[in-house]
KOLNUTOR-28399 format. One record per residue: x, y, z of N, C-alpha, C in turn; residue in one letter; residue number from 1. Coordinates in steps of 0.05 Angstrom, whole numbers. Example, Ala and Ser with C-alpha at 12.3 -4.5 7.8 and 13.67 -1.06 7.14 Angstrom:
<pts>
       nx       ny       nz      cax      cay      caz       cx       cy       cz   resn   resi
      264     -114      156      246      -90      156      264      -66      156      A      1
      257      -45      142      273      -21      143      258        1      157      S      2
</pts>
This chain:
<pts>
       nx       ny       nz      cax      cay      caz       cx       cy       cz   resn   resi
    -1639    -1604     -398    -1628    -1583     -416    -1615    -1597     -440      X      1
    -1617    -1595     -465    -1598    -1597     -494    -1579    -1603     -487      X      2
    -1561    -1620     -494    -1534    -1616     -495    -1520    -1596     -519      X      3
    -1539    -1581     -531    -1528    -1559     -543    -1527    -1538     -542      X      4
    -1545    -1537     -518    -1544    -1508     -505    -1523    -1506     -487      X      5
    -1509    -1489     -482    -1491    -1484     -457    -1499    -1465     -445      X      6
    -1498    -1468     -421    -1508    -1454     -399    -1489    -1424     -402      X      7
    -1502    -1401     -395    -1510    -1378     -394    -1488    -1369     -371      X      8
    -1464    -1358     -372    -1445    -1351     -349    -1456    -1326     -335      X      9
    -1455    -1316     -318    -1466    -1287     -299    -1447    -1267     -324      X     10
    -1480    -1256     -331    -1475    -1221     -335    -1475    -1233     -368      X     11
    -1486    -1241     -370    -1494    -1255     -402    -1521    -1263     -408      X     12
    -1526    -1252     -438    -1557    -1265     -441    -1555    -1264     -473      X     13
    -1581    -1270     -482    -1577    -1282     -507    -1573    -1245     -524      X     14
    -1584    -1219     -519    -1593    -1198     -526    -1582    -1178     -510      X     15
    -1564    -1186     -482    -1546    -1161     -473    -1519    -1159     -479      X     16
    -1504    -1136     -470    -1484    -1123     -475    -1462    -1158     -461      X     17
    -1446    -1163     -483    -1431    -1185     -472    -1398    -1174     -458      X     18
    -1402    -1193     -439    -1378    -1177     -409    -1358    -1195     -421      X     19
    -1337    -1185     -426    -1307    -1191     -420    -1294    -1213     -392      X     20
    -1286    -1232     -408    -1275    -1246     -386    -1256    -1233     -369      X     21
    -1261    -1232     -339    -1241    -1218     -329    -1249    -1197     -314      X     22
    -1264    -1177     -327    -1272    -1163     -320    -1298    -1162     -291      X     23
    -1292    -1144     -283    -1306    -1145     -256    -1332    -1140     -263      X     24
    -1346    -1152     -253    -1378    -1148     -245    -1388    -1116     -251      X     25
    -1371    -1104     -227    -1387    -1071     -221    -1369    -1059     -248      X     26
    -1356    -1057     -258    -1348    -1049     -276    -1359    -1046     -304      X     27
    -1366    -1079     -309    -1387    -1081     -322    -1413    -1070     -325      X     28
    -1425    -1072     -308    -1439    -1061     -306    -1447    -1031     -312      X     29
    -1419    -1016     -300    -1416     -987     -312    -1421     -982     -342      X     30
    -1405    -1007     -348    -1410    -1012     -392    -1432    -1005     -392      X     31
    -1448    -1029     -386    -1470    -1025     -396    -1482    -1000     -396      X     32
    -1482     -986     -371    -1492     -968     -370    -1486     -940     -389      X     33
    -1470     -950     -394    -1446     -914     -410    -1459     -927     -432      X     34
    -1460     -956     -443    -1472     -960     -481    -1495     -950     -480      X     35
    -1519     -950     -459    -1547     -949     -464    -1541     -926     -463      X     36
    -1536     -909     -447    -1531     -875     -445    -1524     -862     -475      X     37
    -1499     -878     -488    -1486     -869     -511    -1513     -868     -543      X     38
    -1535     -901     -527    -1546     -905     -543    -1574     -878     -550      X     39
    -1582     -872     -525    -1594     -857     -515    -1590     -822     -528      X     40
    -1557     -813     -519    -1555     -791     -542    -1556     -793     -567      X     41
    -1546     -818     -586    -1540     -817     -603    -1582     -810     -615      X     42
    -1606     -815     -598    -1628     -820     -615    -1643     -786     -607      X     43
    -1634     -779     -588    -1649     -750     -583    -1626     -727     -592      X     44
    -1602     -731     -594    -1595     -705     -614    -1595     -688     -632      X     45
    -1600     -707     -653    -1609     -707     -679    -1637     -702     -673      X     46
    -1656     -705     -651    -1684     -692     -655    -1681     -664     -641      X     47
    -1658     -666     -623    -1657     -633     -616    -1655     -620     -632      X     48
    -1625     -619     -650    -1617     -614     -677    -1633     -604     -688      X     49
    -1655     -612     -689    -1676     -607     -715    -1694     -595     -698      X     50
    -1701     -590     -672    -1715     -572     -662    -1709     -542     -662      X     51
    -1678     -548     -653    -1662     -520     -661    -1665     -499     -677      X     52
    -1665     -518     -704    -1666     -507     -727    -1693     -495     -734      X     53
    -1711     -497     -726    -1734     -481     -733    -1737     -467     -711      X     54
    -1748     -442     -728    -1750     -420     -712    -1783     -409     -719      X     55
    -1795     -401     -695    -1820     -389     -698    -1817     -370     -720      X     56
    -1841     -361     -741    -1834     -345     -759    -1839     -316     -744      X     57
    -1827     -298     -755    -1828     -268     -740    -1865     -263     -744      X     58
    -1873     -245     -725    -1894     -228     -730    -1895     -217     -754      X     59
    -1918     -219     -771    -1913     -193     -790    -1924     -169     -780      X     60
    -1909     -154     -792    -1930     -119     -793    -1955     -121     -804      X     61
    -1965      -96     -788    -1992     -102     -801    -1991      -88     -841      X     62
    -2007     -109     -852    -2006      -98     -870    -2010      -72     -884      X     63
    -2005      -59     -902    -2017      -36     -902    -2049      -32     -915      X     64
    -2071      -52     -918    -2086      -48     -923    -2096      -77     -904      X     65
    -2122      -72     -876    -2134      -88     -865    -2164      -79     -866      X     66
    -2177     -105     -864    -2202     -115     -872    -2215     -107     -829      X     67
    -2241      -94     -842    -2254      -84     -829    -2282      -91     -826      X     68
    -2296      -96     -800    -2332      -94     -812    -2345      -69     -839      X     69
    -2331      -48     -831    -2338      -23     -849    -2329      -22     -875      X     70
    -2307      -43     -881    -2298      -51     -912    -2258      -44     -899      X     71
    -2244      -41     -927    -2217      -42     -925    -2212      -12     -903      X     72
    -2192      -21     -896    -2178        9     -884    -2154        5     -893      X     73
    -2148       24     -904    -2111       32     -917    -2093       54     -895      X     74
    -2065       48     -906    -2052       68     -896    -2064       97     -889      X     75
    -2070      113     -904    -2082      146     -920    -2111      140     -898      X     76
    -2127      123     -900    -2151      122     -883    -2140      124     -858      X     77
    -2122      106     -841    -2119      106     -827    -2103      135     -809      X     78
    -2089      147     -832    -2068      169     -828    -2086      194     -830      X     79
    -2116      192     -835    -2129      214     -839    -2147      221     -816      X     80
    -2151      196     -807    -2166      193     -779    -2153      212     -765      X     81
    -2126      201     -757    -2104      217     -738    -2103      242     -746      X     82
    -2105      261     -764    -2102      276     -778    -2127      295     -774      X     83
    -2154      290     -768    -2181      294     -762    -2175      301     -733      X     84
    -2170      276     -716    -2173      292     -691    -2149      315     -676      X     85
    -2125      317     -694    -2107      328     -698    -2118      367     -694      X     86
    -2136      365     -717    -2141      397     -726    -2164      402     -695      X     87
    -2182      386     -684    -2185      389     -670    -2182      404     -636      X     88
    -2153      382     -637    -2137      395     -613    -2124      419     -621      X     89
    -2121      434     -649    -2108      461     -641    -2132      479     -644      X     90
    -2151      466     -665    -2175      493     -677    -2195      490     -658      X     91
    -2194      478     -629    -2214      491     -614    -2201      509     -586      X     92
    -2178      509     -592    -2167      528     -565    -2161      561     -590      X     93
    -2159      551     -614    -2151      573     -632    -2181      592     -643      X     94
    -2196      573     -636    -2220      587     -636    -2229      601     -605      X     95
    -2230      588     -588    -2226      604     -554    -2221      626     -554      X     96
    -2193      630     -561    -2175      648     -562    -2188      675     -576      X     97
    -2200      667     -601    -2220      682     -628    -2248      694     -613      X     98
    -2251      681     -593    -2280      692     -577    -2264      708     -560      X     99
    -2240      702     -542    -2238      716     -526    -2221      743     -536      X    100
    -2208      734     -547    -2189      760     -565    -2188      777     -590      X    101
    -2199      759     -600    -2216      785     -624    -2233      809     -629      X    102
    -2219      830     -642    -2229      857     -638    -2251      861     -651      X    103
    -2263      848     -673    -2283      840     -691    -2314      815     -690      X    104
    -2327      825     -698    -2353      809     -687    -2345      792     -719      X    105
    -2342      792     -737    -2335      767     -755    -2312      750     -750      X    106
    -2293      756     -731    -2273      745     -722    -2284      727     -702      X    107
    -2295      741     -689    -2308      723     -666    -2335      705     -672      X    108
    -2341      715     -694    -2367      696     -704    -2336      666     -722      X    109
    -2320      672     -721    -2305      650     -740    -2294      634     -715      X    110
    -2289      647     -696    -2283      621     -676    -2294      621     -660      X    111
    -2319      623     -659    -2345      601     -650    -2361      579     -668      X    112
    -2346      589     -703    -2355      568     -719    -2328      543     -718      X    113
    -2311      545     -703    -2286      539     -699    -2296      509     -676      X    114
    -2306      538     -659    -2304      507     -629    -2329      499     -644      X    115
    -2353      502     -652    -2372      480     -644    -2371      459     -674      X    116
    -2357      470     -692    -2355      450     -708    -2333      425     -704      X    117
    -2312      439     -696    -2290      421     -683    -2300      400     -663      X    118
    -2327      409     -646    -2322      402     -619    -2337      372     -632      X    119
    -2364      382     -647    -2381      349     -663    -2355      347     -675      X    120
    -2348      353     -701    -2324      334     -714    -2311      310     -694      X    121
    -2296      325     -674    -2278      311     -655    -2295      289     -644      X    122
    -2321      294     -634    -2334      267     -622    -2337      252     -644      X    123
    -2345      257     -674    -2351      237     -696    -2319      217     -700      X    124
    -2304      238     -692    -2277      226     -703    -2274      201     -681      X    125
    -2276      207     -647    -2269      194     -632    -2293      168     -637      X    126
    -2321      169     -642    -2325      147     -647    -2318      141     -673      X    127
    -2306      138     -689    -2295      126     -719    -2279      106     -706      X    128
    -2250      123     -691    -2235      112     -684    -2237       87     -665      X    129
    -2255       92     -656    -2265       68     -637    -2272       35     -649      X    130
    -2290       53     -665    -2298       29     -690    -2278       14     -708      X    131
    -2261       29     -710    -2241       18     -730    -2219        3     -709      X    132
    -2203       11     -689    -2200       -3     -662    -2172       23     -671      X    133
    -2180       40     -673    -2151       62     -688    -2138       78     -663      X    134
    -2110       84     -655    -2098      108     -631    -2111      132     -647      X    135
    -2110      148     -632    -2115      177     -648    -2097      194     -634      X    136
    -2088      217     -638    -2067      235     -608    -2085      239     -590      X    137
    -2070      259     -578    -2085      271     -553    -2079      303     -549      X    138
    -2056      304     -560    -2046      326     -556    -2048      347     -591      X    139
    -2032      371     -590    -2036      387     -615    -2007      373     -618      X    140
    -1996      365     -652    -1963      361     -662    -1957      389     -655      X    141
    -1918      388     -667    -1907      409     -658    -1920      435     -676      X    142
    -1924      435     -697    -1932      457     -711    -1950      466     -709      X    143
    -1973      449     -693    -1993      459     -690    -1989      479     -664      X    144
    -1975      468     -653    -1971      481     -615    -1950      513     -627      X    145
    -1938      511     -648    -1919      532     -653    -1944      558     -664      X    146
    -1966      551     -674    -1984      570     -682    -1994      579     -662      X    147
    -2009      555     -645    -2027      571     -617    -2003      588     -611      X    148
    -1986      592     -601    -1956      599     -586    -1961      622     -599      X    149
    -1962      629     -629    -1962      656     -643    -1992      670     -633      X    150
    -2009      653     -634    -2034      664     -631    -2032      671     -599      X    151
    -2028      659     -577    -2024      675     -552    -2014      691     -546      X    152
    -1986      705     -562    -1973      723     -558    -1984      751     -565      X    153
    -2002      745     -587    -2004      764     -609    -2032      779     -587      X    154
    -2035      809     -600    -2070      820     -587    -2078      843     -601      X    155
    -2101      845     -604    -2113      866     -616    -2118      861     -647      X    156
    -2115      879     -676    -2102      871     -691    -2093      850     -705      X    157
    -2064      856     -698    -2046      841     -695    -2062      809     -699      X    158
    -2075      794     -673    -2079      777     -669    -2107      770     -691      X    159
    -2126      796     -693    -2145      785     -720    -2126      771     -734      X    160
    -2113      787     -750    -2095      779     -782    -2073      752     -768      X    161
    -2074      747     -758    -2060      726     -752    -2076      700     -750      X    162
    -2095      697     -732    -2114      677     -729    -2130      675     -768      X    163
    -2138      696     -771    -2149      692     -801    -2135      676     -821      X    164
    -2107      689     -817    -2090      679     -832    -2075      644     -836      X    165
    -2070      638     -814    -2060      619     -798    -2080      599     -805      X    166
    -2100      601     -797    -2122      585     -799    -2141      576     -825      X    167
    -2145      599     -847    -2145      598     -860    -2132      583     -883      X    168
    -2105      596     -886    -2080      572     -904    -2094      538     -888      X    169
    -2092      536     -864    -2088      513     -857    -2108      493     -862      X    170
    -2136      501     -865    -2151      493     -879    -2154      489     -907      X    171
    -2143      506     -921    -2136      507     -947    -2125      493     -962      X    172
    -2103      475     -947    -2085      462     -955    -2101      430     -949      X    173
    -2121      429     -931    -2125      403     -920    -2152      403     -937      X    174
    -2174      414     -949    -2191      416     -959    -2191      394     -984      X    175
    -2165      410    -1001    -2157      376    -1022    -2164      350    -1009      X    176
    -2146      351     -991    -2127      329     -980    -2160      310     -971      X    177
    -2180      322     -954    -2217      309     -942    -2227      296     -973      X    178
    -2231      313     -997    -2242      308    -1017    -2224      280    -1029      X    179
    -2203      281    -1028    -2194      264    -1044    -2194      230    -1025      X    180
    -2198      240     -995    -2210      210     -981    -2230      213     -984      X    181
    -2244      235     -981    -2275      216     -987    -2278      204    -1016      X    182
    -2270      211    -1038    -2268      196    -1070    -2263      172    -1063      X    183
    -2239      174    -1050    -2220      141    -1060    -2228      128    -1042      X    184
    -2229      135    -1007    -2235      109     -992    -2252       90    -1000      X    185
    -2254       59     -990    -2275       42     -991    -2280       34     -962      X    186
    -2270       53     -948    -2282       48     -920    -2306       64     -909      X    187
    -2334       47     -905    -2357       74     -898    -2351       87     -877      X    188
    -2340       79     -853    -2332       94     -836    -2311      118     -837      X    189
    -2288      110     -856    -2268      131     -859    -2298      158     -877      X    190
    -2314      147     -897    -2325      159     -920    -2338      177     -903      X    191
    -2359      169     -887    -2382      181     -873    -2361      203     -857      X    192
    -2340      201     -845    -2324      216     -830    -2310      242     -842      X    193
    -2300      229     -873    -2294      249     -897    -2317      262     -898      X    194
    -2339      256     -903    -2363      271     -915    -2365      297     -890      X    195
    -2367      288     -867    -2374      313     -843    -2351      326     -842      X    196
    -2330      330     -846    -2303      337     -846    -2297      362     -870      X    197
    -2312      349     -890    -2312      365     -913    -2327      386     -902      X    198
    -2351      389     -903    -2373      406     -894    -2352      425     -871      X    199
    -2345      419     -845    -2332      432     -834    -2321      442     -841      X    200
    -2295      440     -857    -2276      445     -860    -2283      479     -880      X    201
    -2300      474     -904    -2320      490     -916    -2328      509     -898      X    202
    -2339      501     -885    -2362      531     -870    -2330      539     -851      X    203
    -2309      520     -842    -2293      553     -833    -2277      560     -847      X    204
    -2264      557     -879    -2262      567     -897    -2280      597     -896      X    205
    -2310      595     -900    -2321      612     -903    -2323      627     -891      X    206
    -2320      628     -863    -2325      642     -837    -2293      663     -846      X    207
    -2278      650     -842    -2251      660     -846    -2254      672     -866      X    208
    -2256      669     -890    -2250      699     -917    -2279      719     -908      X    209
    -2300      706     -889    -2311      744     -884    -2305      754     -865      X    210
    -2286      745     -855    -2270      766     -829    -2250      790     -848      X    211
    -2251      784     -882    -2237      804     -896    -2211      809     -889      X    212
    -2197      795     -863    -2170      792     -866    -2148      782     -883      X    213
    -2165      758     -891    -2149      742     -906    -2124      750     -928      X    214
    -2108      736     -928    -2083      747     -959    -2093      725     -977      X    215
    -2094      717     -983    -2095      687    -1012    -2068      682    -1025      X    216
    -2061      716    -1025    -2035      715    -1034    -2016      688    -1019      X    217
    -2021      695     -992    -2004      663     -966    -2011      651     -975      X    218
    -2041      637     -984    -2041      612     -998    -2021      596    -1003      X    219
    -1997      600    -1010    -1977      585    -1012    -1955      578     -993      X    220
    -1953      597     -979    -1934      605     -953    -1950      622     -926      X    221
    -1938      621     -914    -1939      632     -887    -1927      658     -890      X    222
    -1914      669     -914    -1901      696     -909    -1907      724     -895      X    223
    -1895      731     -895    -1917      756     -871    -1921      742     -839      X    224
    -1921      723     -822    -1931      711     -806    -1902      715     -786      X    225
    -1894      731     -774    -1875      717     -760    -1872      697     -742      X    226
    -1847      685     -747    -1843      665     -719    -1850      636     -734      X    227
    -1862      632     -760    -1881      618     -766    -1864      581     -770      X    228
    -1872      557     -751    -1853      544     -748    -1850      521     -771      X    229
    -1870      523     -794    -1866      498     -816    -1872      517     -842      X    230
    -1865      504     -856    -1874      518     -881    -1908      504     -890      X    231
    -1923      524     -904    -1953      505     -910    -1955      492     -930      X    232
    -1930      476     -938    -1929      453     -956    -1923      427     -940      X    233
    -1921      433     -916    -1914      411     -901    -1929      416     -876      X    234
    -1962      425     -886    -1994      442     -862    -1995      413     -846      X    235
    -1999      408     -824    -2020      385     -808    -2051      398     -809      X    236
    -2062      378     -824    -2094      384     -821    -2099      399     -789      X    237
</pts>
């Protein structure tokens, strides 16, 4: 060995933690152990730290205009769908009602143009919805359920001018509302759905003013109607 090397005392090396004279062995040892530990937090905190701090970004909503095989679908496309199978669930029990309770063979010729146009509409609607991957209801909304409610109570009479009426406005108001999706959509599916919708919606328009009940005057309101639960500026297709 060199005489300028000096020998290496226990618990010493050229690159470890250097022990204190004096100090005990096991003690030492503990050192060491608590520096590598100390050394150890000091290098993964600061990577926790920074893991912390990011956060997955939120979900977004869906946009209000998504891309489709059939082209865009918008809000209004989408809200018209629901809206289609909507008139459905009230104008084929409100047509039922028109076969079974109507005192008039034009009354009852209007709701049998009622169910079987509703009944295709509703299947065209349910496959749209399919295609587009869209909920649709199931049930009639409240206003719709507040009409049938008038129309069950009511008989004879009475119940013509009511169903004419009722039904009539309610189409009336939604007739705009088909024409102006079928213009604007760029969805073929929503379009092709507008297009059969319109036609319907038309022939029971027509059915309805030759039952000769009709007011036009309501056109604007429900007046005359008792019980009647929305106003028809605020109609569900």
């Amino acid at each position: 060995m060199s005489p300028s090397r000096k020998k290496r005392g226990p618990g010493s090396s050229a690159y470890a933690f250097q022990v204190p004279i004096g100090i005990p062995r096991s003690f030492a040892t503990l050192l060491v152990i608590v520096a590598m530990a100390s050394t150890l937090v000091a290098l993964v905190v600061p990577i926790a730290r920074s893991a912390g701090s990011y956060s997955m970004p939120k979900a977004q909503e869906s946009p209000a205009t998504v891309q489709t095989p059939t082209g865009p679908l918008t809000a209004s496309d989408r809200d018209f769908v629901k809206r289609v199978r909507w008139a459905g669930l009230w104008e084929i029990p409100a047509g039922r009602m028109a076969l079974a309770k109507g005192t008039t063979p034009e009354v009852r010729t209007a709701g049998q143009h009622l169910v079987d146009g509703h009944t295709e509409l509703d299947r065209d609607t349910l496959d749209t919805a399919q295609t587009l991957g869209l909920s649709v209801p199931d049930e009639p909304n409240d206003q719709q359920k507040g009409w049938l409610k008038q129309l069950e109570a009511a008989q004879g009479e009475e119940f013509d001018r009511l169903f004419a009426n009722i039904v009539r406005n309610a189409h009336g108001q939604v007739f705009a509302v088909v024409a102006q999706v079928r213009a604007n959509t760029k969805n073929s599916a929503v379009r092709d759905l507008a297009t059969i919708a319109n036609d319907t919606v038309l022939d029971h328009m027509t059915v309805l003013e030759n039952t000769g009940l009709v007011t036009f005057a309501a056109a604007a309101s429900f007046h005359g109607l008792p019980g009647r639960p929305e106003p028809v500026s605020r109609v569900s297709i």
